[in-house]
C-alpha positions as CSV (number, residue, x, y, z in Angstrom):
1,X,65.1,53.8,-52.1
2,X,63.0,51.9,-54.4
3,X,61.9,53.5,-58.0
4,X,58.5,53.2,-58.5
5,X,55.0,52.4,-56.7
6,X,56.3,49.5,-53.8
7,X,54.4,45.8,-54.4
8,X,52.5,45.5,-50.7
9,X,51.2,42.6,-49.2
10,X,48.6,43.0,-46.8
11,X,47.9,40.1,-44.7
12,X,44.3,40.6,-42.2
13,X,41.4,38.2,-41.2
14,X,39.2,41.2,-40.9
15,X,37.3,41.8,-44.3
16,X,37.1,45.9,-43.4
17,X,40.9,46.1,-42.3
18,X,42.1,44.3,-45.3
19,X,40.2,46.8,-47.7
20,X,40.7,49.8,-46.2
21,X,44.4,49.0,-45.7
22,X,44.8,48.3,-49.2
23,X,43.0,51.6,-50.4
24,X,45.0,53.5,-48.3
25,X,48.3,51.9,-49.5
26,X,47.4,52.5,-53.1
27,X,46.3,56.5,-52.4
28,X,49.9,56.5,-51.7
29,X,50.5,55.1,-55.0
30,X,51.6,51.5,-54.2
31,X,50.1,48.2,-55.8
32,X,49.2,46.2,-53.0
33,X,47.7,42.3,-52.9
34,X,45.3,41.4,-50.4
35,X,45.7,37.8,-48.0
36,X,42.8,37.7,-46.2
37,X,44.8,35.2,-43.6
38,X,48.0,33.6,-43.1
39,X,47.9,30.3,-44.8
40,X,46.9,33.0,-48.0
41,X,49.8,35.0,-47.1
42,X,52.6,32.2,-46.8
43,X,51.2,30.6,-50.2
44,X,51.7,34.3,-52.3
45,X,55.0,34.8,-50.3
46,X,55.8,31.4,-51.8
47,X,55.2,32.3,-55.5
48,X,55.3,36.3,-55.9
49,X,57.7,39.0,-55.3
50,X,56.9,41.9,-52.3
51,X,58.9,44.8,-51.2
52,X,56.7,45.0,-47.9
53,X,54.1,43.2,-46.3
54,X,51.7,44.4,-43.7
55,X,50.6,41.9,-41.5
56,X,47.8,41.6,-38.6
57,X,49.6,39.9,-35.7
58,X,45.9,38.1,-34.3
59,X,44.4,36.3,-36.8
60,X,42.9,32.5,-36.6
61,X,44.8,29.6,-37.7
62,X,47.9,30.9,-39.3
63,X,48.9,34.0,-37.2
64,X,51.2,37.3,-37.9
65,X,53.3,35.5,-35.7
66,X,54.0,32.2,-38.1
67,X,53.7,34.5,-41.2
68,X,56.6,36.7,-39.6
69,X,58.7,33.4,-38.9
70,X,58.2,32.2,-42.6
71,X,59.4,35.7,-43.5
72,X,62.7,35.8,-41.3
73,X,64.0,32.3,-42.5
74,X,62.8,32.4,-46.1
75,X,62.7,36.0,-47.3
76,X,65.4,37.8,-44.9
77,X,65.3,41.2,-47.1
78,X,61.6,41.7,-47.1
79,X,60.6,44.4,-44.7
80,X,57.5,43.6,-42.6
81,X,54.9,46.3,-40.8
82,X,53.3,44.3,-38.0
83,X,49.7,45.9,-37.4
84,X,48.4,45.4,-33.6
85,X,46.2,46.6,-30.9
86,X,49.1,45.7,-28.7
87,X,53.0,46.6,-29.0
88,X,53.7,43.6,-26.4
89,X,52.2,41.5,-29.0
90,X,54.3,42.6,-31.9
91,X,57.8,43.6,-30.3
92,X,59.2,40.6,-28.8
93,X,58.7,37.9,-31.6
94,X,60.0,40.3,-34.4
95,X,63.4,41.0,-33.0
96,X,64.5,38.0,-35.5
97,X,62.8,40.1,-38.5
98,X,65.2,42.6,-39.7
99,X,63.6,46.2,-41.0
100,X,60.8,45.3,-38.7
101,X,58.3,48.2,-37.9
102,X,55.4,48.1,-35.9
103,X,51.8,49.9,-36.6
104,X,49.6,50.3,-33.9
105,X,45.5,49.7,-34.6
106,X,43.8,51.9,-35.5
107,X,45.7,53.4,-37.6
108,X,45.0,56.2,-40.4
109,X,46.7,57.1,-44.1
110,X,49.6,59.3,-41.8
111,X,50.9,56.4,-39.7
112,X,50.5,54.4,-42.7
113,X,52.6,56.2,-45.0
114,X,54.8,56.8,-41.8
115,X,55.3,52.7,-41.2
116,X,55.8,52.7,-45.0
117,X,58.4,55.3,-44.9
118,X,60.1,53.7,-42.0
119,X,60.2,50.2,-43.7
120,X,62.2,51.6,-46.3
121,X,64.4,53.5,-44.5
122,X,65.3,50.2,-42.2
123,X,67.1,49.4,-45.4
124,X,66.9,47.9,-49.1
125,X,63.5,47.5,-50.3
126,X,64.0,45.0,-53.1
């Protein structure tokens, strides 16, 4: 297990999801960075360092789907929380994601911390 506060990326088109994701993440004392999309997600993927990133699965443009994708062939160890109204959305395009969990919307600071705890428990959280 990681030492430390965990870097979190959330990824979210919806302005109110994306803060109250990232307040909740840091009342559980990580540092998270907000991508209010997934073009935004794939460029800070690109250039900074994450142990986790939480990402919307409907989103315009640049879904959770692509953003997932990038993740499996370019950053195999990072561990990815797919956040979703529907588990038939998430499940079946992830099985290429290793340490993949899923969070169902809504969601409060419990399942949260729960998907966190899970994420790192799939295995090394760089």
């Amino acid at each position: 297990m990681p030492q430390g506060p965990l870097r979190i990326l959330v990824v979210d088109d919806e302005p109110d999801v994306l803060d109250v994701t990232c307040r909740l993440l840091k009342i559980l004392g990580h540092e998270t960075v907000a991508a209010p999309g997934g073009a935004a997600a794939i460029q800070l993927l690109q250039n900074e360092p994450f142990n986790i990133a939480v990402v919307d699965c409907h989103m315009p443009g640049v879904d959770g789907n692509a953003v997932r994708r990038f993740i499996a062939q370019n950053l195999p160890d990072l561990r990815v929380i797919t956040a979703s109204a529907s588990f038939a959305d998430a499940v079946p395009r992830s099985t290429d994601i290793m340490g993949h969990v899923f969070l169902p919307k809504p969601f409060g600071l419990r399942q949260l911390h729960g998907a966190v705890e899970q994420a790192i428990a799939c295995g090394i959280v760089h």
